[in-house]
C-alpha positions as CSV (number, residue, x, y, z in Angstrom):
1,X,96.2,150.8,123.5
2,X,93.0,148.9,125.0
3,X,91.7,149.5,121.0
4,X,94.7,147.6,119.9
5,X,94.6,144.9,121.6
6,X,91.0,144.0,121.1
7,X,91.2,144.1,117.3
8,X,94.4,141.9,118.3
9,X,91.8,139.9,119.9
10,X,89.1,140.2,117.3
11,X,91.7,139.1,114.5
12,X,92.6,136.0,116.6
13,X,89.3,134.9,116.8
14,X,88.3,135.3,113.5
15,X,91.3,133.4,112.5
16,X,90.0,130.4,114.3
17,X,87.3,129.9,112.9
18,X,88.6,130.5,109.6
19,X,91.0,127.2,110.6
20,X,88.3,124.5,110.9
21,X,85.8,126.0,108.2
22,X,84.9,124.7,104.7
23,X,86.8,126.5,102.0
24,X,85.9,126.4,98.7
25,X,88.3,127.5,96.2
26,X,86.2,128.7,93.7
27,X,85.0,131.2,96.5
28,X,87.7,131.6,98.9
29,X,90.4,135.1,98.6
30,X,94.0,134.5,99.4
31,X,93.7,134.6,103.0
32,X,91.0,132.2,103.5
33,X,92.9,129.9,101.1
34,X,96.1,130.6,103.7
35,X,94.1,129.8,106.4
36,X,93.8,126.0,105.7
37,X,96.5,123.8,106.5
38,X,99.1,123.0,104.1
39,X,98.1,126.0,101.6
40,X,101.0,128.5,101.8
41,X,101.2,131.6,100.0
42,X,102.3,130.4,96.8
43,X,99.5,128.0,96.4
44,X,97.1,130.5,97.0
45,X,98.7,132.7,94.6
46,X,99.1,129.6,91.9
47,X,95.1,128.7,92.6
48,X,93.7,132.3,92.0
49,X,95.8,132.8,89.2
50,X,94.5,129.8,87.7
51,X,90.8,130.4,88.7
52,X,91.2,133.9,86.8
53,X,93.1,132.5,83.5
54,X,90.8,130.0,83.0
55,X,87.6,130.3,85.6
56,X,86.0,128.4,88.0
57,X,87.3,124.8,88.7
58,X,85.2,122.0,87.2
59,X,86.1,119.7,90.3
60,X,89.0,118.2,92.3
61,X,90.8,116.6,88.6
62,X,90.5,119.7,87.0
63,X,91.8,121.6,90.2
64,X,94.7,119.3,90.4
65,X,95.4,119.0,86.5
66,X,95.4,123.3,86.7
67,X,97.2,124.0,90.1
68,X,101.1,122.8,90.0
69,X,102.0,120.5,92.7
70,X,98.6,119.0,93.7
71,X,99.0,115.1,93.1
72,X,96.0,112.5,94.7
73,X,98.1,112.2,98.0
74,X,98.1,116.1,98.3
75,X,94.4,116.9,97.5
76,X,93.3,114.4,99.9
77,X,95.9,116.2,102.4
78,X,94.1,118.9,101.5
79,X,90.2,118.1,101.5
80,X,90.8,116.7,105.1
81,X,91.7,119.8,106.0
82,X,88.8,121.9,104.8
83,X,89.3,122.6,100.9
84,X,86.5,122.2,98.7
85,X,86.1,122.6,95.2
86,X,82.7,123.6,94.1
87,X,81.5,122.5,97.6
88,X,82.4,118.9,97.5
89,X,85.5,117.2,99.6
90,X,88.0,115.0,97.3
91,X,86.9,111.4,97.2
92,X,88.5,109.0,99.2
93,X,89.6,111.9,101.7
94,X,89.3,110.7,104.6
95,X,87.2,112.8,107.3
96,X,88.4,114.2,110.2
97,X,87.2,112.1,113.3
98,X,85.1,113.5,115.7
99,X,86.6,114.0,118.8
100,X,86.0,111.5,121.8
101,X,85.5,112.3,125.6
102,X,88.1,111.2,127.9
103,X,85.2,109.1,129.7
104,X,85.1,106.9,126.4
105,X,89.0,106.8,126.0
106,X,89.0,105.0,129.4
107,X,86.3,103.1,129.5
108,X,87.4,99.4,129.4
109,X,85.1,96.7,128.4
110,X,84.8,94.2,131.6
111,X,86.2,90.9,131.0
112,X,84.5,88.0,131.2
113,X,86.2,86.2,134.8
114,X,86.9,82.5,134.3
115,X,87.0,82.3,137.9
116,X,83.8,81.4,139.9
117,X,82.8,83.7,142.7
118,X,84.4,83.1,146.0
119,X,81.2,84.7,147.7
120,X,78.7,82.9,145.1
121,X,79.9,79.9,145.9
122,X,80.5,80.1,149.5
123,X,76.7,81.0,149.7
124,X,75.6,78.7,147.1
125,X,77.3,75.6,149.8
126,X,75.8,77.5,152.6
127,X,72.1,76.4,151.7
């Protein structure tokens, strides 16, 4: 039982950090091509069948003008979150932003007061 639920345990890990690596699909078997978000089954299936009918992908137009149902809007979808193709991210993909520290999220700049002072100028009279 305890052996079963640490490979359970194992498996989970493993499967994170297959979630926010780099997968190239040249490279990649079905389930690290299932592991990235918005590749199902089917498109894993459809890009190694492709890869082994006609080898390698050139780049991101030849993977899209090979794999059915990968326009610019979907490889970008998909470069964002972590396919590769020959190691190199679609263009115009945006990247994933790092993320920020709470401290940062609340940190207001200080505004500028148009009021003087009350304490300034009651000193300032003073002398």
């Amino acid at each position: 039982m305890i052996k079963k639920l640490m490979l359970a345990v194992a498996t989970l890990v493993a499967s994170m950090g297959f979630a926010f690596a780099q997968v190239d699909v040249n490279k990649a078997d079905a389930a690290a091509l299932d592991s990235v978000k918005g590749v199902g089954p089917a498109m894993s299936k459809a890009i190694i069948d492709a890869r082994t009918k006609a080898g390698p992908f050139k780049d991101w137009s030849d993977f899209q003008k090979r794999v059915k149902g990968v326009a610019d809007k979907r490889a970008a979808q998909l470069s964002k979150a972590g396919l590769q193709v020959n190691g190199q991210s679609k263009d115009g993909a945006p990247m994933a932003a790092a993320p920020t520290g709470k401290a940062e999220k609340m940190a207001k700049p200080a505004k500028a007061s148009a009021k003087p002072d009350a304490k300034h100028d009651a000193a300032k009279s003073a002398t």
